[in-house]
Backbone as XML, in Angstrom:
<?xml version="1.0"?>
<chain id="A" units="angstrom">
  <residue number="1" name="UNK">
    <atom name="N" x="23.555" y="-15.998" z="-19.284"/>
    <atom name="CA" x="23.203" y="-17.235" z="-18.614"/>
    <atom name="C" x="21.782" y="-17.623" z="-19.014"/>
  </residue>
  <residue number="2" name="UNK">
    <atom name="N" x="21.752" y="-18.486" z="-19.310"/>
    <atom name="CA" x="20.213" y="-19.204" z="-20.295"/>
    <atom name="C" x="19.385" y="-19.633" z="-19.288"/>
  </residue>
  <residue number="3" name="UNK">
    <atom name="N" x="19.785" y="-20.007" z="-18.026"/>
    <atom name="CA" x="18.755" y="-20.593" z="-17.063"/>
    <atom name="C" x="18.523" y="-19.929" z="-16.073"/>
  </residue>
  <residue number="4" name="UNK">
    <atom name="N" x="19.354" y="-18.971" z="-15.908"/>
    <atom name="CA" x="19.573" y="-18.286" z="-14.841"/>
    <atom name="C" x="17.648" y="-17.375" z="-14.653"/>
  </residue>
  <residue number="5" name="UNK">
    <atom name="N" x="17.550" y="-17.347" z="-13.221"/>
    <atom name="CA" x="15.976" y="-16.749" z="-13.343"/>
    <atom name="C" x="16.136" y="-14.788" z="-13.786"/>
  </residue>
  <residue number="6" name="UNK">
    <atom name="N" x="14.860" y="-14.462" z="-14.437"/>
    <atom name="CA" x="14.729" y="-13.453" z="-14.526"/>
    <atom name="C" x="14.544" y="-12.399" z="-13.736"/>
  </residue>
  <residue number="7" name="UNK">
    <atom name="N" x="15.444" y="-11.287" z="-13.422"/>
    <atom name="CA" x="15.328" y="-10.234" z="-12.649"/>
    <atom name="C" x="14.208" y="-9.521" z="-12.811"/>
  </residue>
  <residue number="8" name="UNK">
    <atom name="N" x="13.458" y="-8.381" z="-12.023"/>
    <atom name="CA" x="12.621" y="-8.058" z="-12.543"/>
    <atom name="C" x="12.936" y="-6.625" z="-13.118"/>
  </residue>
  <residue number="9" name="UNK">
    <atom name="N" x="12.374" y="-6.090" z="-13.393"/>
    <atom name="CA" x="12.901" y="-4.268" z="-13.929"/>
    <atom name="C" x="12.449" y="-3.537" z="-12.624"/>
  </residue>
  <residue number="10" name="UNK">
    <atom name="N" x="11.609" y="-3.745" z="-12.083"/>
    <atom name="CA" x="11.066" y="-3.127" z="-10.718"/>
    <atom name="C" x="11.401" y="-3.981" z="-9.723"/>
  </residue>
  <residue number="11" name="UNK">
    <atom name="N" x="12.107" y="-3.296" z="-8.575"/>
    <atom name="CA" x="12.118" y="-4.097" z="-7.282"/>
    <atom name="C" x="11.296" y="-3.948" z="-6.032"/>
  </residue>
  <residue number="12" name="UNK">
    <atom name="N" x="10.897" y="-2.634" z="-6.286"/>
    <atom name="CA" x="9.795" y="-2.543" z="-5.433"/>
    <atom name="C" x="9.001" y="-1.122" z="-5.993"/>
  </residue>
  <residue number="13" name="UNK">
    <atom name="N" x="7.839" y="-1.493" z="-5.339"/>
    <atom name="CA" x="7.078" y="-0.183" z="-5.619"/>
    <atom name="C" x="5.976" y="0.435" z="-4.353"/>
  </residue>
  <residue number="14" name="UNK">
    <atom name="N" x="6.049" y="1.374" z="-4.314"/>
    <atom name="CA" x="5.637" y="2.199" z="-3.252"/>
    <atom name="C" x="4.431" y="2.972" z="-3.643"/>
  </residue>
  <residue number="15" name="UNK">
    <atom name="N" x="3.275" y="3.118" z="-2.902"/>
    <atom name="CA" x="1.719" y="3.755" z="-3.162"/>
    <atom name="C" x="1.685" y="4.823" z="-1.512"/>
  </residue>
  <residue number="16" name="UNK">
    <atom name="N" x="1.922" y="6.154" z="-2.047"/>
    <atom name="CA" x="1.481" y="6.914" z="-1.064"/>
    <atom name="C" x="0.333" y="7.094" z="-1.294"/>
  </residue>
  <residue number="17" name="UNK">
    <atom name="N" x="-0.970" y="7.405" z="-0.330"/>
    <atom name="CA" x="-2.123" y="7.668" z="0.026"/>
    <atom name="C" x="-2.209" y="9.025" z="0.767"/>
  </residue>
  <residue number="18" name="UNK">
    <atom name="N" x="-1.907" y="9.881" z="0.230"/>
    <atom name="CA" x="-2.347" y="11.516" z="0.379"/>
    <atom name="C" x="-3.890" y="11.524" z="1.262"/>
  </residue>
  <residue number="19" name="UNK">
    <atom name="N" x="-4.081" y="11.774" z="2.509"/>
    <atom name="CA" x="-5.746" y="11.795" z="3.089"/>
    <atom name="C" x="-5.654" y="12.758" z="4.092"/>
  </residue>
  <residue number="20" name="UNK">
    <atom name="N" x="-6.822" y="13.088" z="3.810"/>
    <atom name="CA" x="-7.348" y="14.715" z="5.605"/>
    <atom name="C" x="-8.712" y="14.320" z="5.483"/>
  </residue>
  <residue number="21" name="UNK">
    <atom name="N" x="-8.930" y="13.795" z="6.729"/>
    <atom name="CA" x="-10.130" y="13.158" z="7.067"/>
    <atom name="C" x="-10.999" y="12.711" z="5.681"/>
  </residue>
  <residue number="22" name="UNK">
    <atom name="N" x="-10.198" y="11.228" z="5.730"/>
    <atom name="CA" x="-11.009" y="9.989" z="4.860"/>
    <atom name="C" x="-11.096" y="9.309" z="5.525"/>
  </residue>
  <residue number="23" name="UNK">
    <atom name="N" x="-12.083" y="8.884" z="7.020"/>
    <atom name="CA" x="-12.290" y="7.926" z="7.780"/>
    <atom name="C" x="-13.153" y="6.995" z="6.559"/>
  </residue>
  <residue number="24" name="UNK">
    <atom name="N" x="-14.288" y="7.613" z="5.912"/>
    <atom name="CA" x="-15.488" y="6.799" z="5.462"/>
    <atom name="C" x="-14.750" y="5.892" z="4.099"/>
  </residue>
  <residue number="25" name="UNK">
    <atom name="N" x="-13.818" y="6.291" z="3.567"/>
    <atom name="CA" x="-13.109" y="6.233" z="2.327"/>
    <atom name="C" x="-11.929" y="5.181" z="2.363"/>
  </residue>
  <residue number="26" name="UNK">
    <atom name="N" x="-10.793" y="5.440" z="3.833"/>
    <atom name="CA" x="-9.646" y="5.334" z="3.476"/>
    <atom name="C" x="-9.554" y="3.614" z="3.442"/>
  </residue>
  <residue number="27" name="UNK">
    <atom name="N" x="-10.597" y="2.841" z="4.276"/>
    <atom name="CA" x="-10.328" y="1.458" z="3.953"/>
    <atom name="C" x="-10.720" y="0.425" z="2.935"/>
  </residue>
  <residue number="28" name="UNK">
    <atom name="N" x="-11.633" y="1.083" z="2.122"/>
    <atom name="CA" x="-12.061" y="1.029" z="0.628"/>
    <atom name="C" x="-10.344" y="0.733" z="-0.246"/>
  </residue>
  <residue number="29" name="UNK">
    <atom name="N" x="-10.355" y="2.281" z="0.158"/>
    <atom name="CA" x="-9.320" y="2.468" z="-1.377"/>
    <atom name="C" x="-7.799" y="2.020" z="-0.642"/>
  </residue>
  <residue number="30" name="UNK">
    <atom name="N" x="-7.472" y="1.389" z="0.535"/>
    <atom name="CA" x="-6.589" y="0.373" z="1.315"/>
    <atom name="C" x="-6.709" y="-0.670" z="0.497"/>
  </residue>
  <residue number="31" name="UNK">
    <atom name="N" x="-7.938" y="-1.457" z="0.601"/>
    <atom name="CA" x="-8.206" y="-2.864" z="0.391"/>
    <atom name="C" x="-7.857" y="-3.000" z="-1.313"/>
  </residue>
  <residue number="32" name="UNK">
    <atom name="N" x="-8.110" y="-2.000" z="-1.724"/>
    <atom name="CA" x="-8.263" y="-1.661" z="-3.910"/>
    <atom name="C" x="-6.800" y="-1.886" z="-3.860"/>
  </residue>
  <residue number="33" name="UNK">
    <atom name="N" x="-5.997" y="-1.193" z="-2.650"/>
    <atom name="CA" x="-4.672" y="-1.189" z="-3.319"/>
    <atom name="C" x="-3.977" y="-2.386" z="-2.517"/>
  </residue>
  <residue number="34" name="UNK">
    <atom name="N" x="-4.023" y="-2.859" z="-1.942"/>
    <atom name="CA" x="-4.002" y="-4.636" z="-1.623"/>
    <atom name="C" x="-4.281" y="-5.843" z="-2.591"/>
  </residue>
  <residue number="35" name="UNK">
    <atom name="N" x="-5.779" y="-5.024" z="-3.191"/>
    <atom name="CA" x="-5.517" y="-6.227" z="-4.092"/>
    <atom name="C" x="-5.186" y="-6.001" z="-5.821"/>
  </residue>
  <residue number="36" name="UNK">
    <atom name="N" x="-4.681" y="-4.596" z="-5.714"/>
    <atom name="CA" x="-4.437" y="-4.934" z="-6.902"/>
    <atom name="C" x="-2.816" y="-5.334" z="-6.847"/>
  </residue>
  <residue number="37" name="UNK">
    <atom name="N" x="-1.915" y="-4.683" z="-5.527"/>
    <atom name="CA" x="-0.780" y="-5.272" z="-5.473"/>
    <atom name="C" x="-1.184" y="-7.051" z="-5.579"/>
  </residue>
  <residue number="38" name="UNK">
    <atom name="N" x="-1.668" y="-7.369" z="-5.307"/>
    <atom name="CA" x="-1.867" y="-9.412" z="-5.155"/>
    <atom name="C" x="-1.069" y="-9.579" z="-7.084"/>
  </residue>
  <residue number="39" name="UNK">
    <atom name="N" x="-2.023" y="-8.748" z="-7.675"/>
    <atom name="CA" x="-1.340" y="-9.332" z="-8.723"/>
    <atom name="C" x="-0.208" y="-9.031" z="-9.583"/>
  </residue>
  <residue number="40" name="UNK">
    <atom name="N" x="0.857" y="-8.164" z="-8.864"/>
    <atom name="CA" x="2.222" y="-7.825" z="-9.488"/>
    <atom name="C" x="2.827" y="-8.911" z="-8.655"/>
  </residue>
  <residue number="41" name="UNK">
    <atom name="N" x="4.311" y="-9.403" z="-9.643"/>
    <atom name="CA" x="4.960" y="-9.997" z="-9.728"/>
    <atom name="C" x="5.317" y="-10.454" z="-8.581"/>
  </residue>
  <residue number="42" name="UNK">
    <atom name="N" x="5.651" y="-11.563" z="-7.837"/>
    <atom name="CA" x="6.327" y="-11.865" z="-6.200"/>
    <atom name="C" x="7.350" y="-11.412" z="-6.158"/>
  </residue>
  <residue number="43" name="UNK">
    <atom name="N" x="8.326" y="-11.355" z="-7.253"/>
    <atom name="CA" x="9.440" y="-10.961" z="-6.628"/>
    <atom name="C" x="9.483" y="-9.298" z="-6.912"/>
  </residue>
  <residue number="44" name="UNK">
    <atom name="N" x="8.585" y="-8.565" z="-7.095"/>
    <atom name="CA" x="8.899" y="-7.046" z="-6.872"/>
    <atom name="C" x="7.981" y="-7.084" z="-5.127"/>
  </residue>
  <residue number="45" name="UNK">
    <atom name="N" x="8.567" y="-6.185" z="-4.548"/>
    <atom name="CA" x="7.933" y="-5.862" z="-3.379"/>
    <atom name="C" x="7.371" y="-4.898" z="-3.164"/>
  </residue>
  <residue number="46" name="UNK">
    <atom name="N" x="6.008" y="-4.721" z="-2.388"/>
    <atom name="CA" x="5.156" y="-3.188" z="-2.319"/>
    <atom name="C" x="5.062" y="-2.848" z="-0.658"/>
  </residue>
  <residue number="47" name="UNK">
    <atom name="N" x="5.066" y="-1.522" z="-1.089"/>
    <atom name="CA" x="4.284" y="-0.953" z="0.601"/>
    <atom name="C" x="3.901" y="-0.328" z="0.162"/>
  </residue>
  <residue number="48" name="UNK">
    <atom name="N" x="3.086" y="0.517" z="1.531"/>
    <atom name="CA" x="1.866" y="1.502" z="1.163"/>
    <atom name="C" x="2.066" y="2.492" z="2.254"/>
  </residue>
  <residue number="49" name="UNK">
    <atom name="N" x="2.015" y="3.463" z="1.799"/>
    <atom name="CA" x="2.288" y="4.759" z="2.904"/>
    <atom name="C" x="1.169" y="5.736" z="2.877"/>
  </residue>
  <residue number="50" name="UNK">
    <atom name="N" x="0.471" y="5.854" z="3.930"/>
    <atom name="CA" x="-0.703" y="6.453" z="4.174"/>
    <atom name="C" x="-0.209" y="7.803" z="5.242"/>
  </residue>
  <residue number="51" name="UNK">
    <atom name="N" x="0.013" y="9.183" z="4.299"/>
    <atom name="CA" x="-0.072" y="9.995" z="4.937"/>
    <atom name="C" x="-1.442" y="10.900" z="5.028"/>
  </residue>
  <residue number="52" name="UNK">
    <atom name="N" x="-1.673" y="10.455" z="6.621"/>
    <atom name="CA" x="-2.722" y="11.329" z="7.548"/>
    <atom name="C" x="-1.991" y="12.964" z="7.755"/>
  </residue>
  <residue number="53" name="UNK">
    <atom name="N" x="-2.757" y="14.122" z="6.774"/>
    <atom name="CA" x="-2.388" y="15.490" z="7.130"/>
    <atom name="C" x="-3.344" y="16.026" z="8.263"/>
  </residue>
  <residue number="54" name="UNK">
    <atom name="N" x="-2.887" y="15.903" z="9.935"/>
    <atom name="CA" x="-3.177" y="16.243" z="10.472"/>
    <atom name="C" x="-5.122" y="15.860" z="10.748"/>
  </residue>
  <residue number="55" name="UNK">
    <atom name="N" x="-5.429" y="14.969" z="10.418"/>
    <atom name="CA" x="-6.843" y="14.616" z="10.779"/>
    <atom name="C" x="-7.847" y="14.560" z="11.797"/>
  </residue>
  <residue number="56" name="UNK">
    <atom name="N" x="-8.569" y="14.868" z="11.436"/>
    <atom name="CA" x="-9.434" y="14.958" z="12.971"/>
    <atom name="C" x="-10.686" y="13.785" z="13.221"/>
  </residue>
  <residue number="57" name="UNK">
    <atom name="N" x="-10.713" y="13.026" z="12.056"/>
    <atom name="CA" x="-11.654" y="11.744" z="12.101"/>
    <atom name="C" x="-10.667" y="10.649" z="12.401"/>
  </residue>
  <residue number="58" name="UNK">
    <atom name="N" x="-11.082" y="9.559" z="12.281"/>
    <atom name="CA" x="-10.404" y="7.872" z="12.455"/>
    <atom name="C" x="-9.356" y="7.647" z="11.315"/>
  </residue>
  <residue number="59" name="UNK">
    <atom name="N" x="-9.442" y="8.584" z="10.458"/>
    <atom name="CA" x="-8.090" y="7.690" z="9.171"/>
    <atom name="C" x="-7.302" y="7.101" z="9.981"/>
  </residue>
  <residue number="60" name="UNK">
    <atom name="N" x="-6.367" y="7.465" z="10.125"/>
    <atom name="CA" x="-4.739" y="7.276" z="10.367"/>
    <atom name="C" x="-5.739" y="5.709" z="11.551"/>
  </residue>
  <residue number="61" name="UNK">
    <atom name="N" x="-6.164" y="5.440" z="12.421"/>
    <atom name="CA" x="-6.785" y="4.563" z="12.939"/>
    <atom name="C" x="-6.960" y="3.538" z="12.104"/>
  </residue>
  <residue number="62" name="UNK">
    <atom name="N" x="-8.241" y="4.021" z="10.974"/>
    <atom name="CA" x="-8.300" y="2.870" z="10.336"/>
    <atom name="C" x="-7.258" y="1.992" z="9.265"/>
  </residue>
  <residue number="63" name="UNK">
    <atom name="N" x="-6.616" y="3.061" z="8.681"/>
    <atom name="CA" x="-5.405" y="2.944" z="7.979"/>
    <atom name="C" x="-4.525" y="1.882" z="9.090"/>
  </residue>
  <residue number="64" name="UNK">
    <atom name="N" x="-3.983" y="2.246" z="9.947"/>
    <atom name="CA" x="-3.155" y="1.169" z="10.910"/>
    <atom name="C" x="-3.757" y="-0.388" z="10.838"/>
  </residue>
  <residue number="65" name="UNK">
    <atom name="N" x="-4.945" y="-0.105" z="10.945"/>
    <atom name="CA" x="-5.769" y="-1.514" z="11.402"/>
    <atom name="C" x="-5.990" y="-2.171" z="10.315"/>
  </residue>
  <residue number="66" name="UNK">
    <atom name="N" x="-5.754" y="-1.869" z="9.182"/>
    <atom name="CA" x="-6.117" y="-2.592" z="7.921"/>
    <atom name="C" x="-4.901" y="-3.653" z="7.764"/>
  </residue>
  <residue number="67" name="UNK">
    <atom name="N" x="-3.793" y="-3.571" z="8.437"/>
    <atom name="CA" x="-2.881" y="-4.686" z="8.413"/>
    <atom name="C" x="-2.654" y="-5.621" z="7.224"/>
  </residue>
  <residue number="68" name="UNK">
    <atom name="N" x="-2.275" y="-4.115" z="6.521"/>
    <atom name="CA" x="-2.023" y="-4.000" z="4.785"/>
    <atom name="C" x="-0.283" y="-4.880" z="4.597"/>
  </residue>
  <residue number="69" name="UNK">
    <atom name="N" x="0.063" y="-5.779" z="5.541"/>
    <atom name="CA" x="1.103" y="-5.866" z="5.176"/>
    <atom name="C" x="2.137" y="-4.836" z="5.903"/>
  </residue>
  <residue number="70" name="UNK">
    <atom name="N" x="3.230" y="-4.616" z="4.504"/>
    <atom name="CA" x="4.400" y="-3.057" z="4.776"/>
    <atom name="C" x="3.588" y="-2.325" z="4.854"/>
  </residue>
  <residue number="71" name="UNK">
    <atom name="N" x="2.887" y="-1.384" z="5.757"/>
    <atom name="CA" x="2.018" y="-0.159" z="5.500"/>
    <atom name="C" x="2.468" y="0.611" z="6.681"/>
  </residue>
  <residue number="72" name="UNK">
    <atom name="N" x="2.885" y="1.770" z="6.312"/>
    <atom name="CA" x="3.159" y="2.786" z="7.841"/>
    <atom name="C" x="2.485" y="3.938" z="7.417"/>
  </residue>
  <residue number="73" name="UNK">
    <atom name="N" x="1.710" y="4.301" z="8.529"/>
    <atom name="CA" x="1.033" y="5.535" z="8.417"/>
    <atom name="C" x="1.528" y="6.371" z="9.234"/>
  </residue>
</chain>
């Protein structure tokens, strides 16, 4: 089909965030990966999964609040 729109090869892509107490860090490298998703394709879709191993500072806090979109921590 000649007009038909192009699929993409990726339909979605997923960024885990491995952290144990990165309060000072984790909304830095949130925001890096926000915007570098801005510039992949619209029709592939991203989330971001921020696993907190057991932390004893604010990550998993600040991680929530960054309201990254799909993001579950």
């Amino acid at each position: 089909m000649p007009n038909s729109p192009r699929q993409p090869l990726i339909e979605h892509i997923v960024t885990v965030v491995p952290s144990k107490d990165e309060a000072a860090l984790i909304g830095h490298c949130l925001q890096s990966i926000r915007n570098a998703s801005e510039l992949i394709d619209r029709n592939v879709g991203t989330s971001i999964v921020v696993v907190a191993d057991a932390c004893v500072d604010r990550t998993a806090q600040i991680a929530r609040r960054m309201e990254i979109g799909r993001a579950h921590v």
